[in-house]
ZALUMVEX-800683 format. One record per residue: residue number from 1; residue in one letter; x, y, z of N, C-alpha, C in turn. Coordinates in Angstrom, 3 decimals. Example, Ala and Ser with C-alpha at 12.3 -4.5 7.8 and 13.67 -1.06 7.14 Angstrom:
BEGIN
   pos   code        n.X        n.Y        n.Z       ca.X       ca.Y       ca.Z        c.X        c.Y        c.Z
     1      a     13.190     -5.690      7.800     12.300     -4.500      7.800     13.200     -3.300      7.800
     2      s     12.850     -2.250      7.080     13.670     -1.060      7.140     12.900      0.030      7.870
//
This chain:
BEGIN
   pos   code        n.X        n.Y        n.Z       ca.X       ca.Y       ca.Z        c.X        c.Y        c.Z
     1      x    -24.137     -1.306     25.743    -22.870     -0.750     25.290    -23.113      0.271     24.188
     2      x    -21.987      1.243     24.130    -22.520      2.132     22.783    -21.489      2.248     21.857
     3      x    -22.290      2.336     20.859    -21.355      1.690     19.414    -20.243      2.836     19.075
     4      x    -19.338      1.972     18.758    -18.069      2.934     18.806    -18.460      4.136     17.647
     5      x    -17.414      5.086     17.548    -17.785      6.135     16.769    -16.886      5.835     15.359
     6      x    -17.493      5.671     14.032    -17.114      5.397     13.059    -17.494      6.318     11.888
     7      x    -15.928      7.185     12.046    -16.354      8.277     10.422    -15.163      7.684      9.546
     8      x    -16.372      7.819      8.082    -15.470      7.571      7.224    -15.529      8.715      6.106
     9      x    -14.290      8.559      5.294    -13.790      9.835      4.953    -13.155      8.999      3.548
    10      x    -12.741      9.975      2.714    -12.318      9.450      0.977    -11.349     10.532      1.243
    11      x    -10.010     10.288      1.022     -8.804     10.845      1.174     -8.154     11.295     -0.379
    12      x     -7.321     11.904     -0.598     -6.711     12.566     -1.738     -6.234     11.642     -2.906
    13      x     -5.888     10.121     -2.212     -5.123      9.079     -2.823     -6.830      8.335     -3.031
    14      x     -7.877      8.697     -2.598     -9.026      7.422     -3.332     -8.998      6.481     -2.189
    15      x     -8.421      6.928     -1.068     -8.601      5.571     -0.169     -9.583      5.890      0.543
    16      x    -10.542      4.776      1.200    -11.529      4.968      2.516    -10.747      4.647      3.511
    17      x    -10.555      5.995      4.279    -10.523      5.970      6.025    -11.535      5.711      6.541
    18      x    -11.357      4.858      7.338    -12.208      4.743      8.960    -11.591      5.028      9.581
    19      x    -12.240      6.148     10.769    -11.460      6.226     11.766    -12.701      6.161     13.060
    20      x    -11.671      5.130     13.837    -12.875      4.674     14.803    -12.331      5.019     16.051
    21      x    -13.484      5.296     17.166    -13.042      5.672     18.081    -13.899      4.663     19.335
    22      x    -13.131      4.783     20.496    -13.726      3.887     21.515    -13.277      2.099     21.815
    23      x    -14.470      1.655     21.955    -14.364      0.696     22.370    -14.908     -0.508     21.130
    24      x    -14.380     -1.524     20.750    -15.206     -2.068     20.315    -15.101     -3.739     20.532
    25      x    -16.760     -4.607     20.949    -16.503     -5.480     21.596    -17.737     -6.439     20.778
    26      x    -18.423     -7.149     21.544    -19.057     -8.453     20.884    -20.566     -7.407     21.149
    27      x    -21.013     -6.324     21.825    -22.024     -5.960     21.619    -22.147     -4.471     20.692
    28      x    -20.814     -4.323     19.962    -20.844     -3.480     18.631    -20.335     -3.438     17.461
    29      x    -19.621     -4.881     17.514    -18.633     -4.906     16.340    -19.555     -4.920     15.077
    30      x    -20.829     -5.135     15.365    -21.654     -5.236     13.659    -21.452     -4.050     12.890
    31      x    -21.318     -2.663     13.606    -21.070     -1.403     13.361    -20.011     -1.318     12.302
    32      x    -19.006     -1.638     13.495    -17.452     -1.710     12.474    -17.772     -2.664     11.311
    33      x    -18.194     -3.740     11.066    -18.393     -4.556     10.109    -19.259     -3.915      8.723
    34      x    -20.324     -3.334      9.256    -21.068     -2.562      8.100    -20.406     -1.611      7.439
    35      x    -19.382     -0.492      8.292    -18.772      0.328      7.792    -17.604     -0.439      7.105
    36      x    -17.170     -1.043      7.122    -16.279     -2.103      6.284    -16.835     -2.448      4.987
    37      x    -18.020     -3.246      5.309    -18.988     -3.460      3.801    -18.868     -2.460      3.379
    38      x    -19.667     -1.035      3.834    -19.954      0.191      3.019    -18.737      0.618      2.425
    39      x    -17.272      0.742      3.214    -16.177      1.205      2.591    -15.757      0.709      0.968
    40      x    -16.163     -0.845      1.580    -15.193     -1.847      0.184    -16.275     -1.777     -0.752
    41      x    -17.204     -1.522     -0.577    -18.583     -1.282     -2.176    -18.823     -0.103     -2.666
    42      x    -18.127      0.992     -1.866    -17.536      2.244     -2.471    -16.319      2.421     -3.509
    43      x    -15.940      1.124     -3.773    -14.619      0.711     -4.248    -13.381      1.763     -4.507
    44      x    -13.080      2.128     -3.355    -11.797      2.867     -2.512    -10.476      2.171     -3.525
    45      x     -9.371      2.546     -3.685     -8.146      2.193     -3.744     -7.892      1.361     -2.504
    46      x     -7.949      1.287     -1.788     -7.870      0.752     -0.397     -8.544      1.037      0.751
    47      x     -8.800      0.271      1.630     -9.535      0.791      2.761     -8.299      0.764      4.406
    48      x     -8.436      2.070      4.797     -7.475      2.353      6.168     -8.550      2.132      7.319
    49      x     -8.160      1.004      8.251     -9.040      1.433      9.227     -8.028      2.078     10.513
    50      x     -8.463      3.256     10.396     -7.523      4.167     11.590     -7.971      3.577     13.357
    51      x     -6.981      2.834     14.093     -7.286      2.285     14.936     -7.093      3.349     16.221
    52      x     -6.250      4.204     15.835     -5.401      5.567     16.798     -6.481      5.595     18.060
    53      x     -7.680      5.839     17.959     -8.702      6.579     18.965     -8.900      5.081     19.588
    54      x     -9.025      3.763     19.237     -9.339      2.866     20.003     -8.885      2.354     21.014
    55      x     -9.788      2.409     22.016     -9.179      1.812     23.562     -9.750      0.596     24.065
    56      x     -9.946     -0.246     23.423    -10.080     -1.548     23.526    -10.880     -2.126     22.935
    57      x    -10.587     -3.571     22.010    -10.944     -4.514     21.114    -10.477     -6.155     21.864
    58      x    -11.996     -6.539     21.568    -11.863     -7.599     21.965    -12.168     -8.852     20.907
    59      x    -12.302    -10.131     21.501    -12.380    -11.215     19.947    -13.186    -10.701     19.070
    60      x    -14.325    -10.677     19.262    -15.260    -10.285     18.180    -14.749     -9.049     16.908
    61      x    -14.017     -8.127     17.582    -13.509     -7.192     16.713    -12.523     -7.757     15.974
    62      x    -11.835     -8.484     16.529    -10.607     -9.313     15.610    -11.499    -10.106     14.527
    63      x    -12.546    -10.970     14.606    -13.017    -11.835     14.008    -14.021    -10.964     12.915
    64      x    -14.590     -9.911     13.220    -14.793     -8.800     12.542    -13.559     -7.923     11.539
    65      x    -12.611     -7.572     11.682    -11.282     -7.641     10.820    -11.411     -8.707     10.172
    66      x    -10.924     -9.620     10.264    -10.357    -10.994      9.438    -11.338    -10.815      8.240
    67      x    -13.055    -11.282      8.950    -14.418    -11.008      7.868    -13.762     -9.864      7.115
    68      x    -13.670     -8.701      7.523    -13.628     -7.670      6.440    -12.726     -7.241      5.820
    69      x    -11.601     -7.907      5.942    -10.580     -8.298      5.026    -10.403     -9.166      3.875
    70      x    -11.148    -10.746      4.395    -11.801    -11.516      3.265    -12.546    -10.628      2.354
    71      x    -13.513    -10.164      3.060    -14.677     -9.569      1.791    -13.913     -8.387      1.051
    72      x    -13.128     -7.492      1.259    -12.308     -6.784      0.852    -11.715     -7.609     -0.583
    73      x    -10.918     -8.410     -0.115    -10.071     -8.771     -0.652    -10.629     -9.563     -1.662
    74      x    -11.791    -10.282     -1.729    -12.493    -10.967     -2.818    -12.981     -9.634     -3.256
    75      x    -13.333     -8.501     -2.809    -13.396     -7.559     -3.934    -12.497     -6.914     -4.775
    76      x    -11.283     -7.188     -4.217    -10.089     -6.501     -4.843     -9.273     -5.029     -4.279
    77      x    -10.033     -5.281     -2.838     -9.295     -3.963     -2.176     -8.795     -3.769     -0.858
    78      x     -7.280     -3.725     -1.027     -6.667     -3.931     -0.063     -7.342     -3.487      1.435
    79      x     -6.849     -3.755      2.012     -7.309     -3.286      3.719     -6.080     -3.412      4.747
    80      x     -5.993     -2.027      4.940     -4.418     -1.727      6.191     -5.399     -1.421      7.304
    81      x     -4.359     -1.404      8.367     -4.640     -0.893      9.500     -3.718      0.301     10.161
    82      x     -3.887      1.241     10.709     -3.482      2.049     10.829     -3.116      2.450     12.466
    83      x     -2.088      2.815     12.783     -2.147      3.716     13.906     -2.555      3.178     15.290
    84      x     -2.724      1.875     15.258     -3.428      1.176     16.686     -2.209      1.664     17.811
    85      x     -2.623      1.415     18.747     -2.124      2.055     20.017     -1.766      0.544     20.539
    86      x     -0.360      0.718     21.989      0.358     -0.185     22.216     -0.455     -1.629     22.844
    87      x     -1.638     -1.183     23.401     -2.601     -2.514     23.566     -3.420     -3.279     22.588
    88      x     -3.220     -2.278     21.823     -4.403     -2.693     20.538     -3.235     -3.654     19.724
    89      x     -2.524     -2.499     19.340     -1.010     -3.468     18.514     -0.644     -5.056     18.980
    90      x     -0.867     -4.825     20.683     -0.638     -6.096     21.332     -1.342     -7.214     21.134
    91      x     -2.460     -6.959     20.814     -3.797     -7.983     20.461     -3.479     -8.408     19.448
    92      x     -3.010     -7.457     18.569     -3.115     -8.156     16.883     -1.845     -8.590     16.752
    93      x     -0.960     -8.384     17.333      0.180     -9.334     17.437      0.074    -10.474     17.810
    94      x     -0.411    -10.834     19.381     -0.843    -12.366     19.846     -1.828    -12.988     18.634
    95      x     -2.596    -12.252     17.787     -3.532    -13.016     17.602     -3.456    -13.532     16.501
    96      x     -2.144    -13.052     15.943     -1.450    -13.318     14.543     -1.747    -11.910     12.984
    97      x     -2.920    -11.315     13.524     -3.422    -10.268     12.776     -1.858     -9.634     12.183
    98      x     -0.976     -9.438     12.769      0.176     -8.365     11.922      0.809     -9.143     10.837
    99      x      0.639    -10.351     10.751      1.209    -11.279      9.823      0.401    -11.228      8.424
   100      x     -1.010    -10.555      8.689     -2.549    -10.779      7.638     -2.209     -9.204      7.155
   101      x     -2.152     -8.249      8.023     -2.612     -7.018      7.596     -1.137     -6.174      8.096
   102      x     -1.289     -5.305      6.213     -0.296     -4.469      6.657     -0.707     -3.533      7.740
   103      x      0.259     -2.716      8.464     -0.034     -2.024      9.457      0.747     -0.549      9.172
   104      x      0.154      0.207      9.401      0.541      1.709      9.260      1.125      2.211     10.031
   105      x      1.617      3.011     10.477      2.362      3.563     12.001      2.379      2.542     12.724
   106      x      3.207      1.321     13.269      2.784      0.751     14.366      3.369      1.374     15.901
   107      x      2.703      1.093     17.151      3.742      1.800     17.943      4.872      1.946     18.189
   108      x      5.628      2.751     18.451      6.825      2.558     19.537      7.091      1.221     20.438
   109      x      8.170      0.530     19.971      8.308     -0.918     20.304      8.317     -0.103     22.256
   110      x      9.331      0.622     22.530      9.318      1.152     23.769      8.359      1.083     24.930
   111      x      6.513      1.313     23.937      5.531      2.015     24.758      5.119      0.970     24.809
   112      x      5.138     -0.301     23.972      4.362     -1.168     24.086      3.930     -1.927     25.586
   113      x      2.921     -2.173     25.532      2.506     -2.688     27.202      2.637     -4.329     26.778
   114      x      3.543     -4.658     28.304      3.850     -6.101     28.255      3.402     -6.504     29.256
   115      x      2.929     -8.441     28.962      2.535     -9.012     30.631      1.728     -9.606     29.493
//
């Protein structure tokens, strides 16, 4: 599998963006996880992880969030999520994630994919 694409960026407000693109699953989530570490020991105002470009996350990426939200958060820096798209949104809804993490743009209740 190939590891999703993860740039991160320091925005006007002091926050770390991630913005990730692709896929991310149980044979790349370490990726996303490091860039998480690296974000929150940069000590950002907050860390955004821009979900917009992602087209599918599976457990491991969720369980990868949660981790890097804890560690965030014992450092003292918030962690949103941003922009996920109507399948992605869907995941972190079932999986309870929207209840943990604020969420930035969420989709269009409309587009959302159901079933």
């Amino acid at each position: 599998m190939a590891q999703p694409s993860i740039r991160v960026v320091r925005d006007l407000h002091g926050d770390a963006v991630l913005g990730v693109q692709g896929e991310v699953d149980v044979a790349n989530a370490p990726a996303l996880r490091a860039a998480i570490v690296r974000a929150v020991d940069g000590r950002p105002a907050r860390v955004v992880i821009d979900l917009g470009a992602v087209s599918f996350m599976d457990s491991s990426a969720l369980g990868v969030l949660i981790s890097g939200y804890k560690y965030a958060k014992g450092a003292g820096v918030p962690v949103v999520l941003g922009s996920p798209g109507p399948g992605v949104y869907r995941l972190l809804r079932t999986s309870g994630l929207v209840e943990i993490f604020e969420i930035i743009d969420p989709p269009d209740p409309s587009t959302e994919i159901r079933g």
